[in-house]
Every structure is written in structure tokens, then in C-alpha cells.
C-alpha positions in Angstrom: 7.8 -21.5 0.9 8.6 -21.3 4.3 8.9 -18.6 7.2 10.1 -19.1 10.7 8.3 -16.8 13.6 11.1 -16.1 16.0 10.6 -14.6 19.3 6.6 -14.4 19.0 7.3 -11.4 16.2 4.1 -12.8 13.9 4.8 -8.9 11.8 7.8 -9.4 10.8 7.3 -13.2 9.8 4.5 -11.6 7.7 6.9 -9.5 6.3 9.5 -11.8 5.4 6.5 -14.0 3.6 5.6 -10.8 1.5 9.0 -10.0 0.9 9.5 -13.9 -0.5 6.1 -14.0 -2.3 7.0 -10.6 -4.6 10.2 -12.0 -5.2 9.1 -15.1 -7.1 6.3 -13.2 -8.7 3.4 -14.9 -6.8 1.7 -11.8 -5.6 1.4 -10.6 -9.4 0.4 -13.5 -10.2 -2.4 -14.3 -7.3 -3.4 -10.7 -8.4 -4.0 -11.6 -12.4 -5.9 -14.9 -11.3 -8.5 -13.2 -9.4 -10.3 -12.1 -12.7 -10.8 -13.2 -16.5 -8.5 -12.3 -18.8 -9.1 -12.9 -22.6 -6.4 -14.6 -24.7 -6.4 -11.4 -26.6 -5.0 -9.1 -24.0 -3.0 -11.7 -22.2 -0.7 -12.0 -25.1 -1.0 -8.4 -25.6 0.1 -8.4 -22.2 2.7 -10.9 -22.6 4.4 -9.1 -25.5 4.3 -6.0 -23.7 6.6 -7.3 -20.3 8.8 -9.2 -22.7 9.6 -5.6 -24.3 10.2 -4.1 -20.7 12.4 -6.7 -20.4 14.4 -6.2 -23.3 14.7 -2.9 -22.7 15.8 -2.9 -19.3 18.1 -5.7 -20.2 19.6 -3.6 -22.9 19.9 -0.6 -20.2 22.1 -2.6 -18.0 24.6 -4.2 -21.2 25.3 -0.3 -21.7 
């Protein structure tokens, strides 16, 4: 991932590399890693996104 400074403006580079990192998930992800989860409510975790998903999916079709 890479983000240019222009013009000395170090904020809004920092802002662009926030904007990219939520928009491929890393943030979220960084966020999960920083403690244990167990297998248990992972995949209860798991099941539950893939249901948002579907439903917002099914939303959109109509």
C-alpha cells in the first residue's frame, strides 16, 4: 500500500492511508489480532457477517 505526501501535508497523507486501510478491511482486521479469540466465537462470528451479508445483499437485488 502506498501513499504519496504532497506539498509537506503529512495529515492528509495520513488520511488517505486510513481511508485505504478500512477499505481493504485491514483496520478490522489489525483490531481482531490484538487479542484471542476462541474457535468457538470466531465461527460464531464468521456465520454472523456472512448473514449481514446476505441480507444486505438481498436489500440491494430488491
Amino acid at each position: 500500500m502506498v501513499v504519496e505526501v504532497q506539498d509537506d501535508n503529512l495529515e492528509k497523507a495520513l488520511k488517505a492511508l486510513k481511508k485505504k486501510m478500512q477499505l481493504d478491511g485491514l483496520q478490522k482486521e489489525l483490531k481482531m489480532r490484538r487479542f484471542y479469540e476462541k474457535p468457538s466465537v470466531k465461527r460464531r462470528r464468521k456465520m454472523q457477517e456472512a448473514e449481514r451479508r446476505r441480507r444486505k445483499a438481498k436489500r440491494r437485488r430488491g
